[in-house]
C-alpha positions as CSV (number, residue, x, y, z in Angstrom):
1,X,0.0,0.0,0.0
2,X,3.1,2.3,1.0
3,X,4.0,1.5,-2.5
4,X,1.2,2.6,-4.1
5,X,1.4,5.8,-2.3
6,X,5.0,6.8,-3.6
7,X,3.8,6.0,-7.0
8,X,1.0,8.2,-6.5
9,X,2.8,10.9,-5.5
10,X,4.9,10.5,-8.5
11,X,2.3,10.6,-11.0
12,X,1.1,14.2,-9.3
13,X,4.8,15.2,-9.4
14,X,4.9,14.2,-13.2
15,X,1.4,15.4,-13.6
16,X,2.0,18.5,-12.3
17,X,5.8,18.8,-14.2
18,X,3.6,19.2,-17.4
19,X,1.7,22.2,-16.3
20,X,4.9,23.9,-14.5
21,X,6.8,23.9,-17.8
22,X,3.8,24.7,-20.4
23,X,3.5,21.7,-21.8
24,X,-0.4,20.7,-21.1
25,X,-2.6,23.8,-20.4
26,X,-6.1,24.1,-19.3
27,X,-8.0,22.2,-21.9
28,X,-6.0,18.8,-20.9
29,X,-7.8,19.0,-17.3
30,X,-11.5,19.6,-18.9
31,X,-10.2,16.1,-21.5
32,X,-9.4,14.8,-17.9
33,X,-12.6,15.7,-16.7
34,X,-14.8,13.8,-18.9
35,X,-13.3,10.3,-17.0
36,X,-15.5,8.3,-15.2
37,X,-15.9,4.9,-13.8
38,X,-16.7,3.5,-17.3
39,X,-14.2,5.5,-19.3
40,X,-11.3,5.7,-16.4
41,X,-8.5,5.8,-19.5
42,X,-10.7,8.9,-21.5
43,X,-6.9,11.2,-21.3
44,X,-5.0,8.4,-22.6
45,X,-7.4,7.5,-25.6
46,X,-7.8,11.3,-26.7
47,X,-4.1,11.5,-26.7
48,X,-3.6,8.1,-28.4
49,X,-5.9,9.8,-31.3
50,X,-4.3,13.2,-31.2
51,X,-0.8,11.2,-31.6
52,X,-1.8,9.2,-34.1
53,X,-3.9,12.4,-36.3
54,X,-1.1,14.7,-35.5
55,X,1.8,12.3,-36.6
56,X,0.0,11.6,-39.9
57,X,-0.2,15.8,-40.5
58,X,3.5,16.5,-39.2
59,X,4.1,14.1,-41.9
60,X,1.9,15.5,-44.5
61,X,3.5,18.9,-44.0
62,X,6.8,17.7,-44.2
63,X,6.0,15.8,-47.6
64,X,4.1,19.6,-48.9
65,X,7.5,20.8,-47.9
66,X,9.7,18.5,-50.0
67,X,7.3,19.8,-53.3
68,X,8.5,22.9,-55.3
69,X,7.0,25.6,-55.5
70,X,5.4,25.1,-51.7
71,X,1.6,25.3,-51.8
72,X,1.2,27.7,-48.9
73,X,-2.8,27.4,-48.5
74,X,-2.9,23.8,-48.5
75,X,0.0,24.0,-45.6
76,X,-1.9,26.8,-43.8
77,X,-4.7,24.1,-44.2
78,X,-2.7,21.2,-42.4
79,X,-1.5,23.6,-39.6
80,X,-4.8,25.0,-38.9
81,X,-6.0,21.4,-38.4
82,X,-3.4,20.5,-35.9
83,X,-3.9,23.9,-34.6
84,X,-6.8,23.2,-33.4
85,X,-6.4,19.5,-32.3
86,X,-3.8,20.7,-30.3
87,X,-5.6,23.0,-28.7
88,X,-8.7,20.9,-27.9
89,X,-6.1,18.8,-26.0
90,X,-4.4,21.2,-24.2
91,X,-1.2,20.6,-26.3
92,X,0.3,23.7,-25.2
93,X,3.3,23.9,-27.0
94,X,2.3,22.3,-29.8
95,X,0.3,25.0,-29.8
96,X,2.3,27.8,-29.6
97,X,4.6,26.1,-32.8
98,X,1.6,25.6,-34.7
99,X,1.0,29.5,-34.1
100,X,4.6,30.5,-35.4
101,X,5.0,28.6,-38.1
102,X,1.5,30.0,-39.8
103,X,3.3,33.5,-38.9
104,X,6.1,32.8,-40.8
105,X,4.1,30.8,-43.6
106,X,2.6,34.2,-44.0
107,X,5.2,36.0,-44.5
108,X,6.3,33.1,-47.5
109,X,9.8,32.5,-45.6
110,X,10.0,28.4,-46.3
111,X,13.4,28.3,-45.2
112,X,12.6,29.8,-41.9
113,X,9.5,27.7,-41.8
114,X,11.6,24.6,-42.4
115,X,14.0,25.5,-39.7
116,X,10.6,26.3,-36.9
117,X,9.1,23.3,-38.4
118,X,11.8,21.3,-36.9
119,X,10.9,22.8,-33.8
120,X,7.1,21.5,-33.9
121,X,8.3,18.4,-34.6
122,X,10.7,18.2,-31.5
123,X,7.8,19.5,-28.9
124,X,5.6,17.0,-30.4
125,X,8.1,14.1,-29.6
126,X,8.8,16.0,-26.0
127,X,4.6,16.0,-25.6
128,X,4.6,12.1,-26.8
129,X,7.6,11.4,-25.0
130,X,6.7,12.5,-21.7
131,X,2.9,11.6,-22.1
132,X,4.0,7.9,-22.5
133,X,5.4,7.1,-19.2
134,X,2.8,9.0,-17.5
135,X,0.4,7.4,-18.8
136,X,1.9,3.8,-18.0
137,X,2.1,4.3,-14.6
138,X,-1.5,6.0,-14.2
139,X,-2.5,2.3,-15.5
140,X,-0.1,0.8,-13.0
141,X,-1.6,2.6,-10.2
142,X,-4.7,2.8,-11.4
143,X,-7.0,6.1,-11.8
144,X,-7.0,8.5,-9.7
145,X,-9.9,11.2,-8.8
146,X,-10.3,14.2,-10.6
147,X,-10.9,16.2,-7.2
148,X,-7.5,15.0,-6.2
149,X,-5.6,16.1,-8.7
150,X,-3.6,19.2,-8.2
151,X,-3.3,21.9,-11.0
C-alpha cells in the first residue's frame, strides 16, 4: 500500500511537471474531466488519437515541404487542423509552434519555416515522450480522482 502511495505521488509530481513547464494547459484538465468509472483511461485514448492524427499531419507537412514551388494554402490548411487539435487537447506547446509557423508561412519565408518546423516536430516528440510514461504508470496505479488532482 506504501508502494502505491509513492507512486501516487509521483504521477502528481509528473502530472504537475507538465503544467509547470507549459506543456499541457487548461484544456487537458476539462479532456481529464470527462473520466468516469466506465471510461477511467478517456486522457489516454484522446491523446492516443491526437498522436496518431497529429503524426499523420506533421508528416503530410513535411511531404508539402519537399514539393516545389510550396503550396502555402494547402499547408496553412494542415496547420490550422493541428492547430486546433492541439488545442482541444491542451497541447500547449504544440500550440504555440503551430502559431509561429503560420506566422512565418505568412510571411512566404520556407526556409525559416523549415528550420521552426523542426521545432514542432521536437515539442511534439517531448509532448509524446513525456505523455507515455505517464500514462503507463497511471494504468499501473490505477485512476486516480479528478478532485485530487492538483493543477
Amino acid at each position: 500500500m506504501e508502494d502505491n502511495k509513492v507512486l501516487r505521488q509521483q504521477l502528481a509530481t509528473m502530472r504537475q511537471s507538465f503544467f509547470d513547464e507549459g506543456i499541457l494547459d487548461k484544456h487537458y484538465v476539462q479532456v481529464e474531466e470527462l473520466e468516469d468509472k466506465d471510461n477511467p483511461h478517456f486522457a489516454e485514448e484522446v491523446m492516443t488519437m491526437f498522436f496518431r492524427d497529429s503524426t499523420k499531419l506533421i508528416a503530410t507537412v513535411e511531404h508539402a515541404l519537399e514539393k516545389s514551388p510550396c503550396d502555402l494554402p494547402k499547408m496553412d490548411k494542415y496547420l490550422h487542423q493541428l492547430k486546433g487539435s492541439s488545442s482541444s487537447v491542451g497541447a500547449s506547446t504544440v500550440w504555440s509552434a503551430i502559431n509561429k509557423l503560420r506566422e512565418i508561412l505568412k510571411d512566404g519565408d520556407i526556409e525559416r519555416f523549415k528550420t521552426q518546423f523542426l521545432c514542432l516536430r521536437d515539442e511534439h516528440e517531448k509532448l509524446k515522450g513525456n505523455l507515455e510514461p505517464y500514462f503507463q504508470l497511471l494504468r499501473q496505479v490505477g485512476p486516480v480522482e479528478t478532485a485530487q488532482r492538483p493543477m
